[in-house]
N, C-alpha and C positions, 0 to 999 in steps of 0.2 A: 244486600237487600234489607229493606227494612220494614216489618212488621207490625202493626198495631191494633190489639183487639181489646173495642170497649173500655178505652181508655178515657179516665174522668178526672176532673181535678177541678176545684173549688176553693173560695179564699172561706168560707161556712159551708154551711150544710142546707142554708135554703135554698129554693128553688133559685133564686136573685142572684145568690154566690156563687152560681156554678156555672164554671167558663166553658170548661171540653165535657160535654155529656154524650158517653158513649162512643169515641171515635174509632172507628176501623179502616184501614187503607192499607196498600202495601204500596213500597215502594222500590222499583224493580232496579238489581243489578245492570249496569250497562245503558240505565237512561234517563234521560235529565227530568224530572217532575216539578213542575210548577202548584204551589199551595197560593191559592189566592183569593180572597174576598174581602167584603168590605173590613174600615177600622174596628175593634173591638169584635171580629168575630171568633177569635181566637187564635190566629196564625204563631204570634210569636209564644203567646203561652206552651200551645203543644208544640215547638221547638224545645223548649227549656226544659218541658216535662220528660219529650225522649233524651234528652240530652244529662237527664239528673237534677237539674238544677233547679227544679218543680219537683214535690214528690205528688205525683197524681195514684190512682189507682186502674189496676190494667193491666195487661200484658204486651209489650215489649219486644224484639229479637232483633239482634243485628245478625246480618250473614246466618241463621237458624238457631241463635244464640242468644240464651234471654240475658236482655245487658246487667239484670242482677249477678249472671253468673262471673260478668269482666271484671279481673283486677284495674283498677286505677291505672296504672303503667298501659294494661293494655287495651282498656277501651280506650284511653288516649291514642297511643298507637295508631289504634284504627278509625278513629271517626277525629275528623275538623269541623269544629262549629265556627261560626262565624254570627256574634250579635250584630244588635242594632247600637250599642250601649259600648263601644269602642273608644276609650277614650286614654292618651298615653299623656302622663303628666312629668313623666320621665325624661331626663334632657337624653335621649340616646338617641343615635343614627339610625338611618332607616334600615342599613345594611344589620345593625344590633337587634335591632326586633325582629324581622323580618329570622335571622336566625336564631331568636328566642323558641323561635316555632319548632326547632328540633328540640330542645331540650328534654322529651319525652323520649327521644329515642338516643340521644350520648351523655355524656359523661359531665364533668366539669371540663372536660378538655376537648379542644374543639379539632376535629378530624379533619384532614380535606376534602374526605368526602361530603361533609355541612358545611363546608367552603365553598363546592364545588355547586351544591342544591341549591344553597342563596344565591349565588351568582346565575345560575339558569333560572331560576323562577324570577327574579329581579326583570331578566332579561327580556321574558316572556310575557312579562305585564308592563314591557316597555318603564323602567324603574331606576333603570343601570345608573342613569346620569343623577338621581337622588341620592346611591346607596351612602355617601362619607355624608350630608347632610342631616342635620338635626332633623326628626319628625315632626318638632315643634314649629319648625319654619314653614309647612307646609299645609295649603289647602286642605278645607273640610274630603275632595275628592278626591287628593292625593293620598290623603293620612286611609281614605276606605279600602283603596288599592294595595296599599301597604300591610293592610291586616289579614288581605285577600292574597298576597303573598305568606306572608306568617301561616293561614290554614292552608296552603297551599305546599309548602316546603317540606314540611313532614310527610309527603307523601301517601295520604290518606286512602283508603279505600269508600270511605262513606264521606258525603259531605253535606254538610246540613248549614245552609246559607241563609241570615235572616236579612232581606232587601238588601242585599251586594250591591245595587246600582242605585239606591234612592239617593245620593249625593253626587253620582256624576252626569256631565253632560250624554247626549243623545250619541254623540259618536264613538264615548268609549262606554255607554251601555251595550253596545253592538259589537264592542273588541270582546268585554269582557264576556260578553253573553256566548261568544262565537270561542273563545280560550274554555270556557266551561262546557260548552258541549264537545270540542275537541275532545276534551279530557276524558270527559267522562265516557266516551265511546273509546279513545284509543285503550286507556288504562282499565277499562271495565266497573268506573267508579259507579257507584249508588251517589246519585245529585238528586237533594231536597232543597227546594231554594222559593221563598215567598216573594213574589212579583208586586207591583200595583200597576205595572204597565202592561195592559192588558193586549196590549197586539205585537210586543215584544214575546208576553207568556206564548200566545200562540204560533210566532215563530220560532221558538229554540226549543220548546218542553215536548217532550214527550207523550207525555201523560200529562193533564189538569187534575188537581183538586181541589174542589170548593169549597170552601168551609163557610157556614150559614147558622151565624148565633150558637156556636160549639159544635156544628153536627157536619158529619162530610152529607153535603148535599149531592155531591154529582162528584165521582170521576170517570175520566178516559180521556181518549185523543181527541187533541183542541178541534177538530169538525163537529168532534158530536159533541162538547159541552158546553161551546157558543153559540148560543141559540137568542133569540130575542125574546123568548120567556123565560132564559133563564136569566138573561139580563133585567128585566123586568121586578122578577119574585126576590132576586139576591142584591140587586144594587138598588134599587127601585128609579132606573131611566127609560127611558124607548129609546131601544137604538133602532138601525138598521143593520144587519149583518151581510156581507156578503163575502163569496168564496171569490178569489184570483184564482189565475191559470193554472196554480199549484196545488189548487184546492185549501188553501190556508185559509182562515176565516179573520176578515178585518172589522172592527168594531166603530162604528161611525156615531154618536152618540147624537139624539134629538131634542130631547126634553128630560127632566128632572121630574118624578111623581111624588106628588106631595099625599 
């Protein structure tokens, strides 16, 4: 699970510099949470910020556990981040990074057991026929897949995904979408993952969180937080909403508000 209370972070101190003001949310053991709102409202900042890579001000906890108190060794252990800012300039194979991903949890020497996890995760993201090829040789939404293997391989308990699918096609956002809710239900993962596909969020997540100019504006379950005023006040379009058979909520968009 992941926790955050009044969590703030700023490039200054004025009111202009300041990205996350005051964020609170949890994000629950066992199920997939989609973070989604418009560009610049803060999504991938407060990724960075739970994740260290931002020192914001706040509190914090993975699993009931304030991430100040985790060794390096083992908050890697436990949590897979996955940026937007992936980028390998390394002539290595995909099967080489994709197994770079353990390296938090062996040695200088490589086990069968990290022999055995690259080749099942490879497998799983449909990857297998890349692994002896250079990553270099490969697609902008190939090389995404691959790094979605690398946080994947180590076996994480938390995952904190920044736009996993903004580089691939409509068919393998639906693999991948559909491999990450597997998971995170079979394995009991904590899945944070920022969307901008808003009727994709509504089918895989769980839980929504909206974030609106640094602030969580709305969470819960995608029927109640797609509404056509909240589309409205946070994106600024008129859609239409309406619920399918399943009760899912689909987003049909009308016009632009200037």
């Amino acid at each position: 699970m992941i926790e955050v209370h009044n969590l703030t972070f700023g490039y200054s101190s004025t009111e202009d510099g300041q990205i996350l003001k005051g964020v609170d949310f949890a994000a629950k053991t066992g199920k997939l949470t989609a973070l989604i709102g418009t560009n610049g409202a803060g999504k991938s900042t407060l990724l960075k910020t739970i994740m260290g890579i931002l020192k914001g001000k706040g509190d914090i906890t993975i699993n009931g556990k304030s991430v100040a108190e985790y060794s390096t060794k083992d908050f890697s252990s436990t949590v897979s981040y996955l940026s937007q800012d992936n980028d390998c300039r390394v002539n290595l194979t995909v099967f080489e990074v994709v197994m770079l991903g353990r390296m938090g949890s062996m040695s200088f020497r490589v086990s069968d057991e990290d022999i055995a996890a690259t080749q099942e995760v490879l497998e799983r993201l449909n990857l297998q026929r890349f692994a002896s090829r250079s990553i270099m040789e490969l697609s902008g939404g190939q090389r995404q897949l691959v790094f979605m293997a690398q946080a994947l391989v180590k076996e994480p308990k938390i995952l904190i995904l920044d736009e996993p699918t903004s580089a691939l096609d409509l068919h393998k956002q639906f693999d991948l979408l559909t491999l990450l809710k597997n998971l995170t239900q079979e394995n009991d993962f904590t899945t944070l993952v920022t969307l901008h596909h808003l009727d994709l969020a509504a089918m895989f997540a769980d839980e929504i969180i909206v974030l609106k100019e640094g602030r969580v504006y709305a969470q819960g379950a995608p029927k109640d937080i797609f509404t056509e005023a909240m589309m409205e006040d946070v994106y600024r379009v008129k859609t239409k909403i309406y619920m399918d058979d399943k009760g899912m909520p689909h987003v049909i968009p009308l016009e632009a508000i200037n």
